[in-house]
C-alpha positions in Angstrom: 0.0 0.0 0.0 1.7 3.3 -1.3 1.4 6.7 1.0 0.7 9.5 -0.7 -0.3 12.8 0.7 -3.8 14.9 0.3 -5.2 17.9 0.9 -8.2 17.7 3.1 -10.7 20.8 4.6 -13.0 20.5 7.2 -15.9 22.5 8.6 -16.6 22.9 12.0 -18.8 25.2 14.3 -18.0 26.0 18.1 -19.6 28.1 20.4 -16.7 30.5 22.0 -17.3 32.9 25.0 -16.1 35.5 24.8 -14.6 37.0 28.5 -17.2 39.7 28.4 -20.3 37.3 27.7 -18.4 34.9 30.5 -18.2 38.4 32.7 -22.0 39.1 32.2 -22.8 35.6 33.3 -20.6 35.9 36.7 -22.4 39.2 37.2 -25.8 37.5 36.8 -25.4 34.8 39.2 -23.8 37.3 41.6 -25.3 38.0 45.4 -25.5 42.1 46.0 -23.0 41.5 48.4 -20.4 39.8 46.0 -21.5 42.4 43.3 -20.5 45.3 45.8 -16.9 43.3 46.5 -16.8 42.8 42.4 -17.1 46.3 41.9 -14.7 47.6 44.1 -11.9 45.9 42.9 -13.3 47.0 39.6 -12.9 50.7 40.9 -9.7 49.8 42.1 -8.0 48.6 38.9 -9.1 50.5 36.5 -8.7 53.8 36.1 -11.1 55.0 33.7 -14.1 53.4 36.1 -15.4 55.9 38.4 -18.6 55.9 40.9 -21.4 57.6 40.3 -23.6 59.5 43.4 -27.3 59.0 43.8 -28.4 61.5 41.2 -26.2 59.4 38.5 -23.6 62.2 38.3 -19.6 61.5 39.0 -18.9 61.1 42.4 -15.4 63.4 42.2 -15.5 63.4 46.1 -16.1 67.1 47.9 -13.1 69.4 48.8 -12.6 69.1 52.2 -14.1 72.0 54.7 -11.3 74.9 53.9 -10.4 77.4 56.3 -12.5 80.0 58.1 -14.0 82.8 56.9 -15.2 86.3 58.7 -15.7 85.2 62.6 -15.6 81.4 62.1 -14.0 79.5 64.6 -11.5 77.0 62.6 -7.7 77.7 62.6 -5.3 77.1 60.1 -1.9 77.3 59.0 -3.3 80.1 56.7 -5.3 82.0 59.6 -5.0 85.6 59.4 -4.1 87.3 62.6 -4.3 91.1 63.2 -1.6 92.9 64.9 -2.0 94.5 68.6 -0.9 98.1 69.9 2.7 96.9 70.4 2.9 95.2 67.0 2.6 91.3 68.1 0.4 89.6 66.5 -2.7 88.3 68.0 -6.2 86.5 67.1 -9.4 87.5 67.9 -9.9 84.5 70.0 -7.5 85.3 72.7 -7.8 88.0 74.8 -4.8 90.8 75.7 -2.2 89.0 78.2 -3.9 85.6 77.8 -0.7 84.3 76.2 1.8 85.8 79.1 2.0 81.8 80.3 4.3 81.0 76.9 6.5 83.3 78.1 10.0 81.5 78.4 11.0 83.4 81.5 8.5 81.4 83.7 11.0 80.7 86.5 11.8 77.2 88.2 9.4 74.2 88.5 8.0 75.5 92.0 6.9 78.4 90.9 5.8 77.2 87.5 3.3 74.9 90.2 2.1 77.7 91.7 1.7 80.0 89.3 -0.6 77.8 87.0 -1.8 75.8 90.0 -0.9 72.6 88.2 1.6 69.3 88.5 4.0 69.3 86.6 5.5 65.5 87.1 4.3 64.4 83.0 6.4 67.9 81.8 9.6 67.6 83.7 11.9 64.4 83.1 12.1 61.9 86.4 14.9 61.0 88.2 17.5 59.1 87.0 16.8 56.4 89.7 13.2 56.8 89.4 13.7 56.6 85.6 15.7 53.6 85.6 13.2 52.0 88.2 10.7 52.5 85.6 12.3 51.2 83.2 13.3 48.0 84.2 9.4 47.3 86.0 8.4 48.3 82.2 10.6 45.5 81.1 9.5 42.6 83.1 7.3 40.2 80.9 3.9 39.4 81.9 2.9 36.4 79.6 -0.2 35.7 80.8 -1.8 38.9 80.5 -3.4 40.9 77.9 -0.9 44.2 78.7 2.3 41.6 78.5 5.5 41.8 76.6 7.6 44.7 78.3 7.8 48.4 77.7 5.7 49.3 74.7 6.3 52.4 72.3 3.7 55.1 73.2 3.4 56.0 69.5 2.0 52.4 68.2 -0.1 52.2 71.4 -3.7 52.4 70.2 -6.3 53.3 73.2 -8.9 52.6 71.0 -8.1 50.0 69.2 -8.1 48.8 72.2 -11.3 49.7 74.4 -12.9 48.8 71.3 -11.3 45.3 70.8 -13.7 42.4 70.7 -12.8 39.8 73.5 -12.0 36.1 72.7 -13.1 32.9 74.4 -9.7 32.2 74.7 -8.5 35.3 75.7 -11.1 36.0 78.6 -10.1 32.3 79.8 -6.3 33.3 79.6 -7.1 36.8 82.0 -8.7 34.1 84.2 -5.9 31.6 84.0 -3.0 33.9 85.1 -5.0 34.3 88.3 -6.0 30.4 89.2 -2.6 29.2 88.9 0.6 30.7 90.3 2.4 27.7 89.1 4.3 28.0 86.1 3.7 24.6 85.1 -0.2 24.5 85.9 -0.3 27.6 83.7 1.2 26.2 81.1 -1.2 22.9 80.8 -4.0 25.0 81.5 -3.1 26.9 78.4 -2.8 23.8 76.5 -6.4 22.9 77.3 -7.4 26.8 76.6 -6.0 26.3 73.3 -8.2 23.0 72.7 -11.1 24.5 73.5 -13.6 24.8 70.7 -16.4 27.7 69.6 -18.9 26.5 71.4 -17.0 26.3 74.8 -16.3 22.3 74.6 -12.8 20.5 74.7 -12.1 17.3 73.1 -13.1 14.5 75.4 -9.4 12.9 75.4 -8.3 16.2 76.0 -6.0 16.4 73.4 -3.6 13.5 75.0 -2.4 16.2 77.0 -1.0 13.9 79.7 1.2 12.1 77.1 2.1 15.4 74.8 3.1 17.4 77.8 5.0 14.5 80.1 2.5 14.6 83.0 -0.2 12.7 84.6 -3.3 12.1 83.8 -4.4 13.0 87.3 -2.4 16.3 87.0 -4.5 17.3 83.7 -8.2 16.1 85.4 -6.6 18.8 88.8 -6.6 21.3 85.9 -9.5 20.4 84.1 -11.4 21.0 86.9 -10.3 24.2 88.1 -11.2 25.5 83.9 -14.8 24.5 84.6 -15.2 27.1 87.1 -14.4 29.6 84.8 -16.2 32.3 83.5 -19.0 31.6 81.1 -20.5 28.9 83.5 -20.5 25.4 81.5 -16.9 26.1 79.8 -14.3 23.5 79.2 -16.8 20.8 79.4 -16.5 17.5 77.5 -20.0 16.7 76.6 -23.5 18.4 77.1 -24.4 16.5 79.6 -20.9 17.9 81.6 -22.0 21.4 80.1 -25.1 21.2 81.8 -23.9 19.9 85.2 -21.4 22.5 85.4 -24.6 25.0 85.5 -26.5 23.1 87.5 -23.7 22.9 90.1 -23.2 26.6 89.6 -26.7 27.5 90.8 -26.9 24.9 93.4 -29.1 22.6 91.5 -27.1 19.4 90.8 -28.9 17.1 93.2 -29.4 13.3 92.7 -32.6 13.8 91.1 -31.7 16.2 88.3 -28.3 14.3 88.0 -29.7 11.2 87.0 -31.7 13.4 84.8 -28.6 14.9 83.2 -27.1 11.2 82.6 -29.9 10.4 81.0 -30.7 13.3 77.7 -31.0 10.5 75.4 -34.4 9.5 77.1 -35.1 13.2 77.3 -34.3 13.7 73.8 -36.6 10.4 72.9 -39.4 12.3 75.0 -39.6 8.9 77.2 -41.0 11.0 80.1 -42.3 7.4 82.1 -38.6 6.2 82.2 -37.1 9.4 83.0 -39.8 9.7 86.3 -38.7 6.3 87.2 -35.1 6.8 86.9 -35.5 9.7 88.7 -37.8 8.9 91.6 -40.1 11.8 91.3 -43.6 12.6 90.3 -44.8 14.2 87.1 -44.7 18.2 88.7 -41.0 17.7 89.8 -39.7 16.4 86.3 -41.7 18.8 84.4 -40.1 21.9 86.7 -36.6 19.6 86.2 -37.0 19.9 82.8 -37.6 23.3 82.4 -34.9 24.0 84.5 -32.9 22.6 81.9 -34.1 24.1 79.2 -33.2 27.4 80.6 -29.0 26.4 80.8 -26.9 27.4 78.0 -26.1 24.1 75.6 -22.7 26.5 74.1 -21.4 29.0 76.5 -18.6 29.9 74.2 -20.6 31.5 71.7 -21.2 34.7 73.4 -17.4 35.4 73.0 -16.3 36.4 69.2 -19.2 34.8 67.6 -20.1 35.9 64.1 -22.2 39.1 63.5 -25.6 38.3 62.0 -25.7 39.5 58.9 -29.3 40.6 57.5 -31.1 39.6 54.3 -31.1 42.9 52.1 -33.6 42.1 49.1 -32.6 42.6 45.5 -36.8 43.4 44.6 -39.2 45.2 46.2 -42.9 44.0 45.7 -45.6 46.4 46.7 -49.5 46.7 45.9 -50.0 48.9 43.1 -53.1 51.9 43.2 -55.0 49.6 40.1 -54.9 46.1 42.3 -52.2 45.3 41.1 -48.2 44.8 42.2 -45.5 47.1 41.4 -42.6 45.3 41.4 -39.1 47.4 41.3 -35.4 47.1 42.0 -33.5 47.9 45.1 -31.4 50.8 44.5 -29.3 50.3 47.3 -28.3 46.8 45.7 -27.6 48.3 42.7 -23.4 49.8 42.0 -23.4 53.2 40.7 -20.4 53.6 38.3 -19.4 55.5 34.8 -17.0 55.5 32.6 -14.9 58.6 32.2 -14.9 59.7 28.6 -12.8 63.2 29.5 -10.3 61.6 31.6 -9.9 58.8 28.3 -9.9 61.7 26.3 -7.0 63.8 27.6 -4.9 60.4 28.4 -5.3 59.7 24.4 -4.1 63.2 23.4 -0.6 63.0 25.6 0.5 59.4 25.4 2.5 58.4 22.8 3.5 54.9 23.8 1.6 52.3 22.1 1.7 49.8 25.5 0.1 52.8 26.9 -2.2 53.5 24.5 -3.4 49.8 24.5 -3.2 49.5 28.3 -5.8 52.5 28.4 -7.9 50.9 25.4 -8.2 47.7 27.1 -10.0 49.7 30.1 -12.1 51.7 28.3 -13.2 48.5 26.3 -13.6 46.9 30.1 -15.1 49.5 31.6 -17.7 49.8 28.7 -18.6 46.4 28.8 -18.9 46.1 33.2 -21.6 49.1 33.2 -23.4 47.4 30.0 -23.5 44.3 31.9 -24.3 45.3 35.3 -27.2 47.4 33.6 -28.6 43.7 31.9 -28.2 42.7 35.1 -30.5 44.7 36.8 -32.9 44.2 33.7 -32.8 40.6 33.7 -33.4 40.1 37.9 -36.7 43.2 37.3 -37.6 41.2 34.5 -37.8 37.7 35.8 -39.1 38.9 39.4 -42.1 40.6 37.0 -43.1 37.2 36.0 -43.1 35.5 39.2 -45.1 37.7 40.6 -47.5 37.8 37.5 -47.6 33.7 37.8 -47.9 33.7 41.9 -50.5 36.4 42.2 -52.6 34.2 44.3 -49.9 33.9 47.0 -49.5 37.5 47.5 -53.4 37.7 47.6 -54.1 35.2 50.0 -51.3 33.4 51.3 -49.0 30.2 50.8 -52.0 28.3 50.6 -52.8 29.8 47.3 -48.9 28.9 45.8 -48.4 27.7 42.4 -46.5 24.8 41.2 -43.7 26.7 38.7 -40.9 25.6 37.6 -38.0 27.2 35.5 -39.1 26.7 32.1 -42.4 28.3 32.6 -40.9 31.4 33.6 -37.7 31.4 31.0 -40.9 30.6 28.0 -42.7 33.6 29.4 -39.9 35.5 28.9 -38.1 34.4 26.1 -35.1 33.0 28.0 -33.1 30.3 28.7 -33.3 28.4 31.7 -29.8 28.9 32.9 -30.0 32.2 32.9 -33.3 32.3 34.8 -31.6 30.0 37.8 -28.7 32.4 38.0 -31.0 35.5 38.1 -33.1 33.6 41.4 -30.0 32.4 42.8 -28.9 34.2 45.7 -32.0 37.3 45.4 -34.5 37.7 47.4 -37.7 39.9 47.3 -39.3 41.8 50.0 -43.4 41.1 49.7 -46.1 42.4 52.2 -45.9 38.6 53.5 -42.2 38.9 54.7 -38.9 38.2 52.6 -38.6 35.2 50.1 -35.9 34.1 48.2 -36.5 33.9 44.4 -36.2 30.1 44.5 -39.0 29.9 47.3 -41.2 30.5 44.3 -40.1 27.6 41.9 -42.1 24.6 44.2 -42.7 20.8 42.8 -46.1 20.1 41.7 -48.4 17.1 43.3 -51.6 16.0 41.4 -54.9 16.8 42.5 -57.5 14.2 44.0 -60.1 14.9 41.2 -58.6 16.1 38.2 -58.4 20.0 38.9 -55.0 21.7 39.0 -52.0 20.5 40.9 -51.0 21.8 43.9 -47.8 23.2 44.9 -45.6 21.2 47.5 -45.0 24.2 50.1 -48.5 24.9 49.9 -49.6 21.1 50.8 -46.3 21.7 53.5 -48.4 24.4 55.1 -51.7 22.1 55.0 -49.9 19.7 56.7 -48.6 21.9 59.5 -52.3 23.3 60.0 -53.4 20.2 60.5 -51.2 19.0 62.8 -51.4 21.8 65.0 -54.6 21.9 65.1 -55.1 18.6 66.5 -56.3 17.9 70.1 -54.7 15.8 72.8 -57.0 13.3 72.4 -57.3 12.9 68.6 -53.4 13.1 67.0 -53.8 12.7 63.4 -51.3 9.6 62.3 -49.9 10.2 58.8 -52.5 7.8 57.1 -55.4 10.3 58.6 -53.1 13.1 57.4 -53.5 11.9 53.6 -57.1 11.1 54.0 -57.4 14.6 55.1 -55.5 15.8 52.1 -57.5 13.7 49.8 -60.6 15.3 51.0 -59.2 18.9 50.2 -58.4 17.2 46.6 -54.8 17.0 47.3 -53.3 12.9 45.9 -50.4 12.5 48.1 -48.6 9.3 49.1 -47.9 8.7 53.3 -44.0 8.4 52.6 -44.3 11.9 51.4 -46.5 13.3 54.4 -43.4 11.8 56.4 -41.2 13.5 54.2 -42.5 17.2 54.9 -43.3 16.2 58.2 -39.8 15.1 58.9 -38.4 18.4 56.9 -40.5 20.8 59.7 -39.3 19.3 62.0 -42.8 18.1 63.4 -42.2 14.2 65.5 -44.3 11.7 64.5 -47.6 11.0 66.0 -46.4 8.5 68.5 -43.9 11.1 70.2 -47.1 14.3 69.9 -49.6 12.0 71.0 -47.2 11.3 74.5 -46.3 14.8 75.3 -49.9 16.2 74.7 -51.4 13.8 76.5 -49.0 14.1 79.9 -48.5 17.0 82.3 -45.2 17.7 80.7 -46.8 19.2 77.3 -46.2 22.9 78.5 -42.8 22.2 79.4 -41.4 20.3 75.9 -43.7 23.0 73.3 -42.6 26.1 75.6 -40.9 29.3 73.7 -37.8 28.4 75.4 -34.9 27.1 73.5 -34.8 23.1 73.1 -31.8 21.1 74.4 -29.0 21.4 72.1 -28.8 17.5 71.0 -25.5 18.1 69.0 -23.0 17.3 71.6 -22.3 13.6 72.6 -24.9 13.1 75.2 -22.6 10.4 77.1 -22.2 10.7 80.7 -20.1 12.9 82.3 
């Protein structure tokens, strides 16, 4: 077989994004938060970007308050001063002989005292002895305190940084630690545990092998242990809940053998097996309902009041408000919105007095970018008004009448409406949420699964039979606790075809126990005391005896 060459073309088509079609696409998908980050680093590397004030005009940034005029009372380097009778000058704010006290002629440090009827001890220099004194008790190191490491320099000493420092766990337990133990070597393990001591106030319950990592006894570490749990938050340094909670209990004179057998046993608790807790116990219904709610009143996590993360509030991308016709006007947050411009003049003048051609495509590049970031953060805000539009157009009945009245929807009805593609519909709802005269939703709390109806009407939208369910069960009575085959019988009455697995499901999802466990604690004394306001037990530690 001979090899001979040949001359072959082919035809091929490829979509290829192009980085300002791949920038539009980040922007879309975007949270206002990231957007506001996005944009400032924006602002930051290019110069040509600039932001805009509320009114859509350049934000150039205001001079500065200048100096005085007429009788204003501002000084400056610049300040004009008048002369007096014996030509010195002098301002209108002093009066004649009030600046006698600069005079350098004042005489010696006594009469200085006198005279201005003042100490002078921060203006005149110590004694050397007294200096040096100072100086060495300035350079003793205090490790174990928040003002340690020797003589600091008075110029990088903040006051209020300071004052206005937030306090750690571990640092408020250190403050606390350099008092319990004089002992160098106690100090030091109990800053080994301080160190192993977790968010939420707990350290590892093998301690972090300190015993075998440090060269000491086990003994030694439990001596140190237990001096830690009587620290400040009550309930610290704890290795399980169940510790946590003795530790409070002991610290309000609570921990008798009643409420400790209580404490060693959450898991029943936590099961809601009231009989076997009263019979472990040894008490009656009253005293294990007060027990209980006596627990429910100790902090599960003492650590988090110290450095825990601020809360940060949902601001909504869309504002939904009934419009004067019956209708709903539906508009963008401005807030959410970055305000910037490109500035033509300054491109202008930078293209009349560079030369270099690096420069000259350098500056190109970021007028081409800045161009294409304000076209796309303006599609932005069209696309998120324009897809909010039609969700509120498809779920009018919801912000009528409630989440009874929600709509099955999914993305494709939307994107049709609209004339878009899905994708781009699930990157406008991700991460937005709209502010409604019901409360704030996320765009996504619209798109719901659909669940056939009984007798052939329209389907029903799965939060909507969620919030059936939860009426339902909470409107049950002690004596009649609907069971999950009632449940669905129920539904099928209201037209709703629903399977029991899938009552369990949304049951299970709001967090609603089963009928077994409702039927138990509305039919004892101890109903009040399990569905109180009060926070449940935190069942996230290891619930293992103490």
């Amino acid at each position: 077989m001979a090899l001979t060459q040949r001359l072959e073309f082919r035809q091929s088509q490829s979509l290829v994004m192009t980085p300002q079609l791949m920038q539009a696409i980040k922007l879309l998908q975007l949270s206002n938060l990231d957007l506001v980050a996005f944009v400032e680093d924006e602002l930051e590397r290019n110069p040509l970007l600039e932001r805009a004030n509320q009114d859509g005009a350049p934000d150039h940034g205001e001079p500065a308050s200048g100096h005085a005029e007429g009788g204003g009372g501002d000084f400056s380097d610049n300040a004009e001063f008048s002369s007096g009778p014996d030509g010195e000058r002098s301002s209108d704010g002093f009066e004649a002989g009030a600046e006698e006290w600069m005079a350098p002629d004042l005489g010696t440090r006594a009469e200085i005292e006198q005279t201005l009827d003042t100490g002078m001890e921060n203006v005149f220099p110590e004694e050397p002895a007294d200096a040096a004194a100072r100086n060495a008790q300035d350079a003793a190191p205090t490790a174990y305190t928040e003002w340690g490491g020797g003589a600091s320099n008075d110029d990088d000493y903040n006051l209020e940084a300071f004052v206005a420092a937030e306090t750690t766990l571990s640092g408020h337990l250190a403050e606390q630690l350099a008092v319990a133990f004089p002992d160098p070597a106690n100090r030091m393990l109990g800053q080994y545990l301080i160190d192993l001591v977790d968010d939420a106030g707990y350290v590892p319950p093998d301690l972090g092998d300190a015993d075998e990592k440090l060269g000491t006894s086990r003994a030694a570490v439990e001596a140190v242990l237990a001096v830690l749990q009587k620290f400040d938050p009550p309930g610290v340094c704890a290795r399980s809940l169940s510790e946590c909670l003795a530790i409070q209990l002991r610290e309000r004179d609570r921990y008798d053998p009643a409420m400790q057998a209580l404490v060693e046993n959450l898991d029943l608790l936590a099961k809601r097996d009231i009989a076997s807790l009263r019979k472990i116990c040894g008490v009656d219904d009253e005293d294990i309902a007060d027990m209980i709610g006596e627990i429910r009143h100790l902090d599960p996590k003492p650590g988090l009041k110290f450095g825990s993360a601020k809360t940060q509030s949902v601001v909504p991308d869309v504002y939904v408000r009934p419009g004067p016709d019956g209708g709903w006007h539906v508009e963008l947050n401005s807030d959410t919105l970055p305000k910037v411009l490109v500035n033509q003049v300054y491109y202008s003048q930078l293209s009349k007095t560079i030369r270099k051609d690096g420069d000259k495509s350098y500056f190109t590049d970021c007028l081409q970018n800045a161009t294409w970031l304000v076209r796309a953060l303006d599609q932005r805000a069209r696309t998120i008004l324009k897809v909010a539009t039609e969700i509120v157009r498809q779920q009018d009945g919801f912000f009528t009448q409630g989440v009874a009245h929600l709509r099955p929807l999914n993305l494709k009805a939307v994107a049709d409406a609209i004339q878009m593609h899905e994708s781009t519909v699930s990157r406008v709802t991700a991460n937005k949420y709209m502010a409604t005269n019901r409360g704030t939703f996320e765009l996504k709390y619209f798109f719901t699964a659909s669940i056939a109806s009984a007798d052939g009407g329209d389907a029903h939208s799965a939060e909507a039979v969620r919030h059936r369910i939860k009426q339902l069960i909470d409107a049950e009575s002690p004596t009649a606790i609907l069971s999950d085959d009632t449940i669905v019988e129920r539904l099928r009455g209201d037209g709703i075809d629903i399977a029991r697995r899938t009552v369990a499901k949304y049951r299970e999802a709001m967090r609603i126990p089963s009928s077994v466990q409702r039927r138990r604690d509305k039919q004892s004394m101890l109903g009040a005391a399990l569905t109180s306001a009060a926070p449940a037990v935190d069942r996230s530690r290891d619930t293992a005896t103490a």
